[in-house]
C-alpha positions in Angstrom: -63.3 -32.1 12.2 -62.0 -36.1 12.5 -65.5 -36.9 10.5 -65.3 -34.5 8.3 -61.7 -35.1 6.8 -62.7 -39.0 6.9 -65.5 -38.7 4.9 -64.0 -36.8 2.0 -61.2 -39.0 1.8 -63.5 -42.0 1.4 -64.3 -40.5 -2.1 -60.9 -41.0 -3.2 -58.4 -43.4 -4.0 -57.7 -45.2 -0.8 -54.2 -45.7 -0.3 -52.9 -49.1 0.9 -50.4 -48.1 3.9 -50.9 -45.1 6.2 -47.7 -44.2 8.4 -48.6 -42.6 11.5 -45.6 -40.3 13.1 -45.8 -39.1 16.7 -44.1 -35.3 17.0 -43.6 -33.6 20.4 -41.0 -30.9 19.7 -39.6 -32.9 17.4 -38.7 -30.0 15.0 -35.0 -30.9 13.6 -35.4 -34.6 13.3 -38.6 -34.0 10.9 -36.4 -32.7 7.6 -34.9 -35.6 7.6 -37.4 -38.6 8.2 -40.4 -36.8 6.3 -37.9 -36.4 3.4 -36.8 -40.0 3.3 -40.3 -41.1 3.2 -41.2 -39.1 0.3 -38.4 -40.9 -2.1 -39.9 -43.7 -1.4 -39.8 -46.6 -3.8 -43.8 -47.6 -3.0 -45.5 -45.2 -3.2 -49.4 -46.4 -2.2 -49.7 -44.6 1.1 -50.7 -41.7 2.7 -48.5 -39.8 5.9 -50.1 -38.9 9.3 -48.0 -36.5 11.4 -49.9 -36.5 14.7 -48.2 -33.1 16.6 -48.8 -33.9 20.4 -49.1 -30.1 21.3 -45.5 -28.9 20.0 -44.2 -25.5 21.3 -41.1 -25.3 18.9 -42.9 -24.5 15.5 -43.1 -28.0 14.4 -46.8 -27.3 13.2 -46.3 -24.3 11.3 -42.7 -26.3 9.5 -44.8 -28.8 8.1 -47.6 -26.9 6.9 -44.9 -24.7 5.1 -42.3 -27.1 3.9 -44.5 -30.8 3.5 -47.9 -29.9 2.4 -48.6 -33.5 1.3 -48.2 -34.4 4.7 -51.5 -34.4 6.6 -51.1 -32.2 9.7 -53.1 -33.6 12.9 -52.8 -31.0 15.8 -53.7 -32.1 19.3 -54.2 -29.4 22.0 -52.5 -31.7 24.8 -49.6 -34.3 24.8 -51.9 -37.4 24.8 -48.7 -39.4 24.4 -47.4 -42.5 21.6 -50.2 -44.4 22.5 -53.1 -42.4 22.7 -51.7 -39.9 20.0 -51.5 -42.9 17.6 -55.1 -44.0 18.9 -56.6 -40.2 18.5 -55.9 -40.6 14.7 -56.3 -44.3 14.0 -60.0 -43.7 12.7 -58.6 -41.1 9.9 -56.7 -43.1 8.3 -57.2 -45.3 5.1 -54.8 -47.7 4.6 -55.1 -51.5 5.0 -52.1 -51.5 6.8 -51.2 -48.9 9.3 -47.4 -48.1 9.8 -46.1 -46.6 12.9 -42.9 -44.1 12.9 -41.3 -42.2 15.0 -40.0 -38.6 14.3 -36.5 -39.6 15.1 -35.8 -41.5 12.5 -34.4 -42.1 9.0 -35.7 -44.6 6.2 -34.4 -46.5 3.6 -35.4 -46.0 0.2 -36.6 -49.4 -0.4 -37.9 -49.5 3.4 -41.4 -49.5 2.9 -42.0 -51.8 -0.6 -39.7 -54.4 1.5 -42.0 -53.8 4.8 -45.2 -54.5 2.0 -44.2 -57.4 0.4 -42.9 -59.1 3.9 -46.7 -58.5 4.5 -48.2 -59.5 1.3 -46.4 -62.7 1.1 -47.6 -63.9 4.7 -51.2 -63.2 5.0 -51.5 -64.5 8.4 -48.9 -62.2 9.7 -50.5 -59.5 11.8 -47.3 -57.5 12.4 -44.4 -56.9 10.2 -40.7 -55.3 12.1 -38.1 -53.4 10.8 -34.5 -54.0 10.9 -33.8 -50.5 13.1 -30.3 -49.5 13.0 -28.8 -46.8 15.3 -28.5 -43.5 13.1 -25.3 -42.7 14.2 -23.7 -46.2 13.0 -25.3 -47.8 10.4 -24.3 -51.3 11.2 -25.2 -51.4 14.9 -28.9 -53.0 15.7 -31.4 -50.7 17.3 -34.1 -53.8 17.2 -34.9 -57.0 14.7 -38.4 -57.5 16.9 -38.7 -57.8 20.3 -38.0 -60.4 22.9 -39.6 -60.5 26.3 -38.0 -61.2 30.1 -40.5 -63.0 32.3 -41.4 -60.6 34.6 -42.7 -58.7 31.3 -39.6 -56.0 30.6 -39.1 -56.3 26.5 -36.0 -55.2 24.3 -35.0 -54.8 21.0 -33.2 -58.0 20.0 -29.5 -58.2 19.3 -29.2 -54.3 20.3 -26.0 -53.0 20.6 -24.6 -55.9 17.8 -22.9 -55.8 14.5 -25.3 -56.5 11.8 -23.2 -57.7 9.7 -21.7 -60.3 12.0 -25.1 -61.4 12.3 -25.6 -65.1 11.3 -28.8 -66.5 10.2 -31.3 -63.9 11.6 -34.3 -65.3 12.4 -37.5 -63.9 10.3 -40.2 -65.5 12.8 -40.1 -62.6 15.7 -42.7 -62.6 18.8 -43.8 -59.0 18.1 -42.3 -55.6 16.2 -40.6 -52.8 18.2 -43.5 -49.7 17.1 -40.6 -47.3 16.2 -41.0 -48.7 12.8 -43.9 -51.2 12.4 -46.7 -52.5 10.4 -50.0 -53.3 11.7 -52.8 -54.6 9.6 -56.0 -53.3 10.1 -57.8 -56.7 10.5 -55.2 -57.0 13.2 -56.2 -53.8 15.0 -59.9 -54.0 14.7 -59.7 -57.5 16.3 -57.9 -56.8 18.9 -57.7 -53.1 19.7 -54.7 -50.9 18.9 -52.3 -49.3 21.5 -53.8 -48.6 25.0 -53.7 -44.8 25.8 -53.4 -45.1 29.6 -49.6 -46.8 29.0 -49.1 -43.4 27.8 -45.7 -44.2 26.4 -43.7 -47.5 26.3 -44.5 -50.5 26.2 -47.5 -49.8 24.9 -45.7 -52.1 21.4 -45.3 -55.1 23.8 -49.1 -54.7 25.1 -50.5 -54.5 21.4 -47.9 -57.0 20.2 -49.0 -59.8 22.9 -52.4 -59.4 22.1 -52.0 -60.0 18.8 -50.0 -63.1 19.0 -53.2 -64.2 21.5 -55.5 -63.5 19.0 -53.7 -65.8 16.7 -51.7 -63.3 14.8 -48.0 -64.3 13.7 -45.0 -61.5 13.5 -41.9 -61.4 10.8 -38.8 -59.8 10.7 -38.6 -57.8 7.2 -34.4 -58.1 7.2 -34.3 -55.4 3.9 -36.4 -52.9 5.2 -33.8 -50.5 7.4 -34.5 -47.6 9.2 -31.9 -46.1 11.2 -32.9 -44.3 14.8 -31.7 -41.8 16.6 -32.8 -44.3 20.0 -34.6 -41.8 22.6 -34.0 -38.7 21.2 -37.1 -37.2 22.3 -37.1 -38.8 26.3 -33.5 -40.0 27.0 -32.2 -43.5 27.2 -32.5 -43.3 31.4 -34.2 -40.2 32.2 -36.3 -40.6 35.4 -39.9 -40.3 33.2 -39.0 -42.7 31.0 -37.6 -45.4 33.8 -40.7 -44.4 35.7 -43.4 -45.4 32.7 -41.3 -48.3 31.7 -41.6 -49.7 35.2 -45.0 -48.8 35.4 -46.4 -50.1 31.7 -44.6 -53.3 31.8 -46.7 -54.1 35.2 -50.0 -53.5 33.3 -48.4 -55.6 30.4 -48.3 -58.8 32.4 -51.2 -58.4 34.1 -53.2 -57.9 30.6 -51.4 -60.2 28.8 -49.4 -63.1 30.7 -50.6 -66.0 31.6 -51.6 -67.7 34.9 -48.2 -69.3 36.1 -46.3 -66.3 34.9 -48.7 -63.5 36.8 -48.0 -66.3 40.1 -44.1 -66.3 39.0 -44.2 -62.3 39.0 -43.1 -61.4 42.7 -39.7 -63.7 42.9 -39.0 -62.8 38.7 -39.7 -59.0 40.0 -37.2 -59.5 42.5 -34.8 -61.3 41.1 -34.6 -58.5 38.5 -34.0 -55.8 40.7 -31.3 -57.7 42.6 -29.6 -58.2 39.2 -30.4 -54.7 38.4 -28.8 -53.0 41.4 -25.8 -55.2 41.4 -25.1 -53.6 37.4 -25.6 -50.4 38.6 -23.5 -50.2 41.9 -21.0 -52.1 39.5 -21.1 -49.9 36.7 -21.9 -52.3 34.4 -23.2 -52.3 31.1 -26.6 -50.2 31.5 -25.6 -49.5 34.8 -22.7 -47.5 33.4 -25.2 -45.7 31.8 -27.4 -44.7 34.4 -24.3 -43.3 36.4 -22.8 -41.6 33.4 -25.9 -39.8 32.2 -28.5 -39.8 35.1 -29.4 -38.9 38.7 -29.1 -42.2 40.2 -31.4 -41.1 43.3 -34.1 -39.7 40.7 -33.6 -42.8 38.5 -34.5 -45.1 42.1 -37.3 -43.3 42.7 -39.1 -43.4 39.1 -38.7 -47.3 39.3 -40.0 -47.4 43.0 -43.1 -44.8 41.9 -43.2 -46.7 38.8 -43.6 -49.9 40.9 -46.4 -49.1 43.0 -48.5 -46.7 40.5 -47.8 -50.3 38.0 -49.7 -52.7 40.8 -51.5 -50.9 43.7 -54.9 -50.9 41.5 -54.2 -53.7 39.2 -58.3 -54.2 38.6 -58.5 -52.0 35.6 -55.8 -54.1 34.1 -57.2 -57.4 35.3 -60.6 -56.3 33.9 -59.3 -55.4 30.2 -57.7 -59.0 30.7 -61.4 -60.6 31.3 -62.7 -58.6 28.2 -60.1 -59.6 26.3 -60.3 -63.7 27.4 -63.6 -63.1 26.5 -63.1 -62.2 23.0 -60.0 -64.6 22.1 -60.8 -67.9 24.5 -56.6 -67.9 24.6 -54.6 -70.9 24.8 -52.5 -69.9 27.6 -50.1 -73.1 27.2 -49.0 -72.2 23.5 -49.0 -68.5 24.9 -46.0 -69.6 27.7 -44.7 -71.6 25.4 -44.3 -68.3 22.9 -42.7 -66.3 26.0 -40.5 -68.6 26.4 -39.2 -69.2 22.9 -38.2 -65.0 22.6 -37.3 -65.2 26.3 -34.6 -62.9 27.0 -32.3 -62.9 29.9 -31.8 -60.0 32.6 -28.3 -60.3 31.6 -29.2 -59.3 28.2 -31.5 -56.9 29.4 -29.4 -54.8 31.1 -26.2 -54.7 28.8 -24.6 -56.8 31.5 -22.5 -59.5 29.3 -23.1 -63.1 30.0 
């Protein structure tokens, strides 16, 4: 079925973006992002709505209300990252775009996304300037920065754009909520691993690429606004538990040597930090108690802990492939970390 739609498309006008969008019972936010997309001012792409085995009529809604949308139905929840993989090899445009369902687009969001791209040909990844849906002026992500034990965050989240002065357009890596990816990129380097499942999985792809040689911008004019973890929660138990897992299997693919010997005491010094914010009540920490089991939340990190580093060889081996491949310069790669550090202060909401 994969072939078969690949090989009739070939025929035809190849468009030059294709937008992937994960769906998992994503029904009611799908009106609204698909219909965003279609008043698009560029118009040179084709849309990939990859349903992860929906059981709230989100298949039969699309078919019915957004023909021109093309309709991948998997039989399982394979996840962001191997959903996206599953339809990687359908789609036809030079630069893939990931999405998710959550979310809603400016009209200019794409052309801006383009031209960021077309203007920097040795840019590998182009972010969006994600806003939070609910208040247009608070930052969601512009790219991602990176603690050193490996946890990543959207940068300035929680700010006032517009008290935002000079915003940097060199980022280490895009937030995949709303990202471009160009192919060259992808084929070079592999796109999102599908054992991370979900999270993370940005940060894996986005380090790689930067290893490979790959630069990241910051398009500031192209603005989606998200509805941040709609689908999982902001601190539900799974998602604490494959955050703690994935960013494990980040460092270990990705990091290099004096940071993977760094790991234990950065490791611990974080979840010192982190349990002093919680039994505080500070800043995420608030969050946690407000909105979570704080018993289930413990044991997702612990589980996520020791499922992230009791069998760390299939994660040191896709490391030696990769080496392999790239010969990386692990110097300019510290030195890259270090630039888009970001504090556990930061981190965790926790004010300075």
């Amino acid at each position: 079925m994969v072939k078969a739609i690949f090989r009739v498309a070939r025929g035809k006008h190849l468009p030059k973006v294709s937008i992937i969008i994960l769906n998992w019972n994503g029904k009611e936010h799908l009106p609204e992002c698909l219909t965003s997309l279609k008043n698009q001012t560029f118009q040179d792409f084709e849309t990939i709505l990859v349903d992860n085995g929906s059981k709230d009529g989100s298949q039969q809604f699309i078919k019915q209300f957004f023909p021109w949308v093309r309709l991948v139905e998997l039989e399982e929840n394979l996840g962001f990252a191997g959903g996206n993989v599953a339809v990687y090899r359908q789609s036809m445009g030079s630069f893939i775009v990931t999405l998710n369902n959550d979310t809603v687009v400016d009209i200019k969001w794409l052309e801006e996304l383009v031209n960021v791209a077309d203007q920097n040909p040795g840019t590998g990844m182009v972010a969006s300037r994600i806003c939070s849906y609910f208040d247009n002026d608070t930052v969601d992500s512009l790219g991602m920065k990176i603690c050193l034990d490996g946890m990543s965050r959207g940068y300035a989240r929680g700010k006032k754009f517009s008290s935002l002065k000079n915003v940097p357009d060199d980022i280490l890596m895009p937030s995949a909520c709303a990202a471009l990816y160009r192919r060259q990129l992808i084929e070079q380097t592999g796109f999102f691993d599908e054992s991370f499942f979900a999270y993370c999985e940005d940060s894996d792809l986005g380090l790689r690429a930067r290893i490979a040689g790959w630069g990241a911008k910051l398009a500031v004019n192209s603005v989606v606004y998200h509805k941040y973890s709609a689908t999982a929660g902001s601190f539900s138990p799974f998602k604490l538990y494959l955050v703690e897992r994935n960013h494990f299997w980040t460092v270990l693919k990705t990091f290099p040597p004096i940071l993977l010997l760094l790991l234990p005491l950065t490791t611990l010094f974080r979840y010192v930090f982190q349990a002093l914010v919680t039994l505080r009540g500070a800043g995420s920490g608030h969050m946690i108690r407000q909105q979570s089991d704080v018993k289930a939340c413990l044991i997702a990190v612990i589980r996520g802990f020791w499922h992230g580093l009791r069998n760390p060889f299939t994660m040191i081996q896709k490391r030696r492939e990769f080496i392999k491949k790239c010969h990386p310069d692990s110097f300019r790669i510290l030195r890259l970390i270090l630039k888009y550090r970001m504090s556990f202060s930061e981190l965790l909401d926790a004010g300075d």
